[in-house]
C-alpha positions as CSV (number, residue, x, y, z in Angstrom):
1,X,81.4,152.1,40.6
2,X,83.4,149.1,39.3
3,X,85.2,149.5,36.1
4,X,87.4,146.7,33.9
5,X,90.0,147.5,31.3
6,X,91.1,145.6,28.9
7,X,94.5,147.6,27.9
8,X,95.9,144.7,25.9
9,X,92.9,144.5,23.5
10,X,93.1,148.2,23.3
11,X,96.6,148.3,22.0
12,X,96.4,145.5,19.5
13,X,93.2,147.1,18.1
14,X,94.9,150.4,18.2
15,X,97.8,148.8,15.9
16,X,94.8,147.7,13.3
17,X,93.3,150.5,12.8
18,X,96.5,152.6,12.1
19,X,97.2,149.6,9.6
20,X,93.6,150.3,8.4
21,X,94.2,154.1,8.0
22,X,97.5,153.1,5.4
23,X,94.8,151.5,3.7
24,X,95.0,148.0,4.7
25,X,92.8,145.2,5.2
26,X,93.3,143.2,8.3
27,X,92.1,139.4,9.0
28,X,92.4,138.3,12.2
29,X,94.0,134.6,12.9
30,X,91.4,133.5,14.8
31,X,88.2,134.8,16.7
32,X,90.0,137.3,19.1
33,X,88.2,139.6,20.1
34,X,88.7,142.5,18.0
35,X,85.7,142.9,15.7
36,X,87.3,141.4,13.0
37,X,86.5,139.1,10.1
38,X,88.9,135.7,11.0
39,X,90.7,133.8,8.5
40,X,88.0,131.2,8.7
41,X,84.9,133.1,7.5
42,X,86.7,134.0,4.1
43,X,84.5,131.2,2.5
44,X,87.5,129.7,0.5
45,X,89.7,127.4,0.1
46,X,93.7,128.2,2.0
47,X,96.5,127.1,0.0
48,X,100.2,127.9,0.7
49,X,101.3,131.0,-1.6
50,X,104.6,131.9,-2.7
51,X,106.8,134.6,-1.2
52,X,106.2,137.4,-0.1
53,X,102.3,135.8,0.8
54,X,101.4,132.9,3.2
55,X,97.9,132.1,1.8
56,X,96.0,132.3,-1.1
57,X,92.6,132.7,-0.6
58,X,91.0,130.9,-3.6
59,X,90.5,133.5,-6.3
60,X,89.7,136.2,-4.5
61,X,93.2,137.5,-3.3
62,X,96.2,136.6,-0.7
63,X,96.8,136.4,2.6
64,X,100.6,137.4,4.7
65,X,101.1,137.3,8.0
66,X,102.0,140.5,10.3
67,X,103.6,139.0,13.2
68,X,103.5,143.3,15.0
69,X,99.4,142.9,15.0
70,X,99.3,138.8,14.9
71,X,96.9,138.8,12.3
72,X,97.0,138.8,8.6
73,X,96.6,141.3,5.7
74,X,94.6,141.1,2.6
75,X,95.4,141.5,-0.8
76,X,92.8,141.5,-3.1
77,X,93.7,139.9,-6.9
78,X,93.5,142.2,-9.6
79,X,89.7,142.6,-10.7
80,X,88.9,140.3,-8.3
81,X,85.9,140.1,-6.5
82,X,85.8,140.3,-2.7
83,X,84.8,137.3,-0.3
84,X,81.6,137.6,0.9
85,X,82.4,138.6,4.5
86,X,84.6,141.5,3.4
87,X,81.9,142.8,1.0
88,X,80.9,145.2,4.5
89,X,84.3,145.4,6.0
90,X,84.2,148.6,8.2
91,X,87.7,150.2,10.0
92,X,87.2,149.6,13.4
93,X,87.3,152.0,16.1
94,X,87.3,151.8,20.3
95,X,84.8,152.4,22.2
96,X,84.1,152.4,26.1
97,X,80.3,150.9,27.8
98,X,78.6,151.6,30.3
99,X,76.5,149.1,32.3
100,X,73.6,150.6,34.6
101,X,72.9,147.6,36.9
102,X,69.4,149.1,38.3
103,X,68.0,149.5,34.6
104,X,70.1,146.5,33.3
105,X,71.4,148.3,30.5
106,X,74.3,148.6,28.8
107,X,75.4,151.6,26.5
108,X,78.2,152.1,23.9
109,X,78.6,155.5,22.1
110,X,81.3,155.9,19.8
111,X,80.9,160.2,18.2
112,X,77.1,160.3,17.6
113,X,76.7,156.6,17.9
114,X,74.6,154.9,20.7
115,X,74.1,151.3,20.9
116,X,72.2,150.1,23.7
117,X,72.2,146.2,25.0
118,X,69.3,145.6,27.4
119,X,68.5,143.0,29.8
120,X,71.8,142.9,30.7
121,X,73.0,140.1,33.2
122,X,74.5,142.1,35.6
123,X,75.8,139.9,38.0
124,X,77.7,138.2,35.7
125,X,81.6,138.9,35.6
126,X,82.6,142.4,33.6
127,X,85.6,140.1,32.2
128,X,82.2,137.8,30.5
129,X,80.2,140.8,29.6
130,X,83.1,142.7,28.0
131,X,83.6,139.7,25.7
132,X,79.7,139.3,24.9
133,X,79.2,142.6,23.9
134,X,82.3,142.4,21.8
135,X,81.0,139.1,20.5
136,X,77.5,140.9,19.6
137,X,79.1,143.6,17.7
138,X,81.2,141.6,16.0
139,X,78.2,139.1,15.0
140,X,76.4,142.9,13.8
141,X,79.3,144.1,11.8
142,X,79.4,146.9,13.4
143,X,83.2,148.0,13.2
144,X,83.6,148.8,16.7
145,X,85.2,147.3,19.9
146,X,84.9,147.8,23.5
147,X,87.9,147.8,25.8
148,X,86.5,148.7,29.0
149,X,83.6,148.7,30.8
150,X,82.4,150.8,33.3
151,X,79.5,149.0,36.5
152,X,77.0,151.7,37.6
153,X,74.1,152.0,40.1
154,X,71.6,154.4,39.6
155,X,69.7,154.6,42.8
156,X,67.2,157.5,41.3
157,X,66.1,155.1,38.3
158,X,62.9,154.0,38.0
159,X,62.5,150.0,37.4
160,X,61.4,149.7,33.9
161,X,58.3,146.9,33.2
162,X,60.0,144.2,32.3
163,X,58.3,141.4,30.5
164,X,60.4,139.7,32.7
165,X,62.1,139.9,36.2
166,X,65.3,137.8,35.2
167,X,67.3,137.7,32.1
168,X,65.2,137.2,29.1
169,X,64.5,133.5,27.6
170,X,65.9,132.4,25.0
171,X,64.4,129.7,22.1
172,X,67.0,127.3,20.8
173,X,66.7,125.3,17.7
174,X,70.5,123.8,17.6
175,X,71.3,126.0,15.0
176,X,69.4,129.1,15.7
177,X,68.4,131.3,18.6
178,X,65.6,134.3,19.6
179,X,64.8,136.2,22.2
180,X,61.6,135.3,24.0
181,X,58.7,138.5,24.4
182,X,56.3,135.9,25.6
183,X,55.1,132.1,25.7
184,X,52.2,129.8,26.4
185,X,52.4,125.8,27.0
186,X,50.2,123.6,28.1
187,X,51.0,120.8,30.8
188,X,52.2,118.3,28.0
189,X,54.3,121.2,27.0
190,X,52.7,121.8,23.3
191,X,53.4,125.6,22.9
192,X,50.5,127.6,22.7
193,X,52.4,130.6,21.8
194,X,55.6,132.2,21.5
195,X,57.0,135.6,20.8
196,X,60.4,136.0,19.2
197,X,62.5,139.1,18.5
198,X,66.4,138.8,16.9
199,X,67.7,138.6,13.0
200,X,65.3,137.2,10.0
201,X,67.6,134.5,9.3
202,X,67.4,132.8,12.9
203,X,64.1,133.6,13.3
204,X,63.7,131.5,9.9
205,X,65.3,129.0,10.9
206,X,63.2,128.4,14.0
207,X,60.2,129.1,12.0
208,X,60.4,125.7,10.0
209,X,61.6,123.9,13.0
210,X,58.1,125.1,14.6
211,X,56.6,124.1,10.9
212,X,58.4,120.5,11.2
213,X,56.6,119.6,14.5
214,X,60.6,119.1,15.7
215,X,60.7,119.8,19.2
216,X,62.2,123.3,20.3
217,X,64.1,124.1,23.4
218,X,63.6,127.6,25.9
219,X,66.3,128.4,28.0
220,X,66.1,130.2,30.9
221,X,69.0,131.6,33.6
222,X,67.5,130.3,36.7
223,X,65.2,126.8,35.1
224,X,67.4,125.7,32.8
225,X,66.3,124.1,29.2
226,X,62.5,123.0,28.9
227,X,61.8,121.0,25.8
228,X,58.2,122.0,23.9
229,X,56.3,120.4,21.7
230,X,55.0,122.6,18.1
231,X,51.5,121.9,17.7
232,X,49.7,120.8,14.4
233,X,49.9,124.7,13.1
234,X,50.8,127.7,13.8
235,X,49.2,131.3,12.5
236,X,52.3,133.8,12.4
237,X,52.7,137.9,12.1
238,X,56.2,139.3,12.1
239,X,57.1,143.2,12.1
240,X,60.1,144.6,10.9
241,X,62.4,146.8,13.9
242,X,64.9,148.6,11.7
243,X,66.3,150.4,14.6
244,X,67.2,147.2,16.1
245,X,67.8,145.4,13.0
246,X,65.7,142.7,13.8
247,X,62.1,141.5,13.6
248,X,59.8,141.0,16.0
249,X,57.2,137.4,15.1
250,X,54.7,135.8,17.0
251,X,53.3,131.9,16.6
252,X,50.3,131.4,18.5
253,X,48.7,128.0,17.6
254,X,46.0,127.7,15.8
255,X,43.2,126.7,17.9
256,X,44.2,129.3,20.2
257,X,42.4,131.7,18.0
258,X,38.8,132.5,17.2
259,X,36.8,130.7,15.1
260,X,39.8,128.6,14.2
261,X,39.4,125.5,16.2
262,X,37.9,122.5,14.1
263,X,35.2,119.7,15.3
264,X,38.0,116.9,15.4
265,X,40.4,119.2,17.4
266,X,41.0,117.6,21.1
267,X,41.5,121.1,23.2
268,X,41.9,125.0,22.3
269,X,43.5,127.3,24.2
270,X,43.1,130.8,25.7
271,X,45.4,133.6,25.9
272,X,45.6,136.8,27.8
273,X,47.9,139.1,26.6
274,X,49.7,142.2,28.5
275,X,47.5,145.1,28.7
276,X,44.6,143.5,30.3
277,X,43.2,145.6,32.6
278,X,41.3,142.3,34.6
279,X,43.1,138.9,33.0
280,X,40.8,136.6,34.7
281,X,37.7,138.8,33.6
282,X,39.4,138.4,30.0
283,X,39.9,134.7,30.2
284,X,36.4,133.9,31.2
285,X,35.2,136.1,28.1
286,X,37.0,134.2,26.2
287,X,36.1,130.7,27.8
288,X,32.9,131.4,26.9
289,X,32.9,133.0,23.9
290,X,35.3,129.9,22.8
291,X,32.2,127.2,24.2
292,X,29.5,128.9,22.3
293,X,31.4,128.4,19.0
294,X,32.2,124.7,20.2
295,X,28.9,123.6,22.3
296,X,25.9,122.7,20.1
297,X,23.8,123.7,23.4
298,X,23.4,127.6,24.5
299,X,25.6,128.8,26.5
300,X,24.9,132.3,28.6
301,X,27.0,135.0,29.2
302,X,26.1,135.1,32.7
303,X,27.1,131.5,33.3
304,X,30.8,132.6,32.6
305,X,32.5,132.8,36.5
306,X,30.4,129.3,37.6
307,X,30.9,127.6,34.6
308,X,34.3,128.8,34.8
309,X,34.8,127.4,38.3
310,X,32.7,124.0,37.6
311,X,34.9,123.0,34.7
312,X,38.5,123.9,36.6
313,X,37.2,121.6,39.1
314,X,36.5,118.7,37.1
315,X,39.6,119.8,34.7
316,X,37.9,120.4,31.9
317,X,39.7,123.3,32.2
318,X,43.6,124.0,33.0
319,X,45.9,126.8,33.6
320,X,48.9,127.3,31.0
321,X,52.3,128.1,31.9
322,X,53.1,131.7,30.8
323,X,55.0,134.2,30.9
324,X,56.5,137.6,29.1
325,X,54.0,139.6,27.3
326,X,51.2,136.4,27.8
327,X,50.2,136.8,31.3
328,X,47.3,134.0,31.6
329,X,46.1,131.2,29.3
330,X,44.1,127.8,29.5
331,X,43.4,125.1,27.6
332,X,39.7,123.4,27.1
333,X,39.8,119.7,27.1
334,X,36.9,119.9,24.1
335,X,36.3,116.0,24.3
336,X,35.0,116.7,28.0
337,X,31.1,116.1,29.1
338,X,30.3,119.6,28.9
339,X,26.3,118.9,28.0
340,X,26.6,116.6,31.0
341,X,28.5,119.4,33.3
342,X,25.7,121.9,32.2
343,X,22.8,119.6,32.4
344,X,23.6,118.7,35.7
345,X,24.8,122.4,36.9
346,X,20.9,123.5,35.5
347,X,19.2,120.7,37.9
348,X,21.0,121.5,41.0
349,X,20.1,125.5,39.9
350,X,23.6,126.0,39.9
351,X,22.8,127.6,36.4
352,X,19.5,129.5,35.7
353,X,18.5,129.8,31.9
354,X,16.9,133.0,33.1
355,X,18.6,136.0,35.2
């Protein structure tokens, strides 16, 4: 067991909240740590104030410096609204985690509270971790701060399936981020698919980058950034998690679906999603299932495994790079000689038209 205090964050945010239980309202200088609103997100304009105030914070209220808790205090004007960021101001209050390095999980209870952080990067530094858990509270608003942090190994656990076995990718816009649940691209790197999980607005945001044909960037612990390439269009589902306070959307191109790929269309893909009980059995459904929608010529079920294996050969066919919740994929080059590939497999009797 390996634990890491941080006894100097806990006695500044002890002085806070005591100055929030007179009443107060506390703005910290700058982003330090203590799950406070900083004098920057006010959303106004700073201009020096006369005694006894340092700021005025455009016509919302004032500003003074407390040089005891090295941050300022808030005065609202009279019948003045709030700034924005202090419309859900909450008292803070201290809390302890707990970081179980088997099930890479970490916990925070504060009274009947339990938050839970998973896929944890445990072999990063508790100094780092203490500070991005504070940093993900902070960005939730939820009022509370963790000042130590306690390393576990539970030897009795039983591993968890993971969609996957590092830390968990992440899809980058510049402005925006998600957490990956899954993803499908194809050797030019035009994503097939992708699942996303994290806050409406960021998930917005990489929604019309996907929309824009911009390129989009997944970043992963041990492979570093790989830049994709949205397809044409994308059909989209999203699901609400209120218990996690995010949403859960998936893209999954177009042509990747049923009955959605159109006569000019170069290539369509095929996904295989967790749950499969055979994913190759699945895949070869689908390849065929996808050609007799494509193929003006008959294709037979019982053609599936050869004419699976004939068209990898000639790469007609090609694996996609998954991973997460989409455990196989492919795409069909549709411009390829299929008539010729089939023609030719029914002369050699490579393919009978009857069992």
């Amino acid at each position: 067991m390996t634990v890491y205090e941080d006894k100097y964050l806990r006695e500044k945010v002890n002085r806070i909240i005591a100055k929030q239980r007179e009443g107060m309202v506390v703005i910290a200088a700058y982003k330090d740590g203590t799950g406070l609103p900083a004098r920057e997100d006010l959303g106004a304009v700073l201009e020096r104030a006369a005694y006894p105030y340092d700021y005025m914070v455009g016509n919302f209220g004032f500003l003074k410096y407390d040089k005891g808790l090295g941050a300022y205090l808030f005065t609202a004007k009279p019948d003045a609204k709030l700034p924005p960021v202090l419309a859900k101001y909450k008292k803070l209050a201290l809390a302890e985690a707990e970081l179980d390095t088997t099930m890479r999980v970490i916990q925070v209870r504060v009274g009947d509270t339990l938050i839970t952080f998973t896929g944890a990067q445990s072999w990063k530094g508790l100094h780092e971790t203490l500070r991005e858990v504070n940093e993900e509270l902070l960005r939730t608003q939820a009022g509370i701060v963790v000042w130590k942090i306690t390393k576990t190994e539970n030897q009795n656990a039983t591993m968890p399936d993971r969609l996957f076995p590092g830390a968990v990718p992440k899809l980058r816009n510049g402005q925006a981020m998600g957490y990956v649940s899954g993803y499908a691209f194809d050797s030019d790197r035009n994503l097939a698919y992708v699942g996303l999980v994290g806050y409406k607005t960021s998930l917005e945001s990489l929604r019309v980058t996907l929309m824009s044909n911009k390129p989009i960037s997944v970043t992963q612990e041990d492979s570093g950034d790989v830049s994709l390439l949205p397809v044409e269009k994308y059909e989209q589902a999203w699901q609400p998690m209120p218990e996690y306070t995010s949403h859960h959307v998936a893209f999954v191109a177009r042509n990747a679906l049923p009955g959605k790929w159109e006569p000019e269309d170069l290539s369509t893909y095929l996904l295989v999603f967790k749950g499969s009980t055979s994913p190759l059995h699945e895949l070869q459904r689908l390849f065929v299932e996808r050609l007799k929608e494509a193929l003006e010529i008959p294709v037979l079920d019982e053609w599936g495994a050869e004419l699976w294996k004939q068209a990898r050969d000639q790469r007609f066919v090609q694996d996609l790079t998954t991973g997460g919740d989409c455990v196989q994929g492919a795409r069909i080059d549709l411009q390829a000689d299929w008539k010729g590939l089939i023609a030719g497999l029914l002369q050699q009797e490579t393919l009978k038209l009857t069992a």
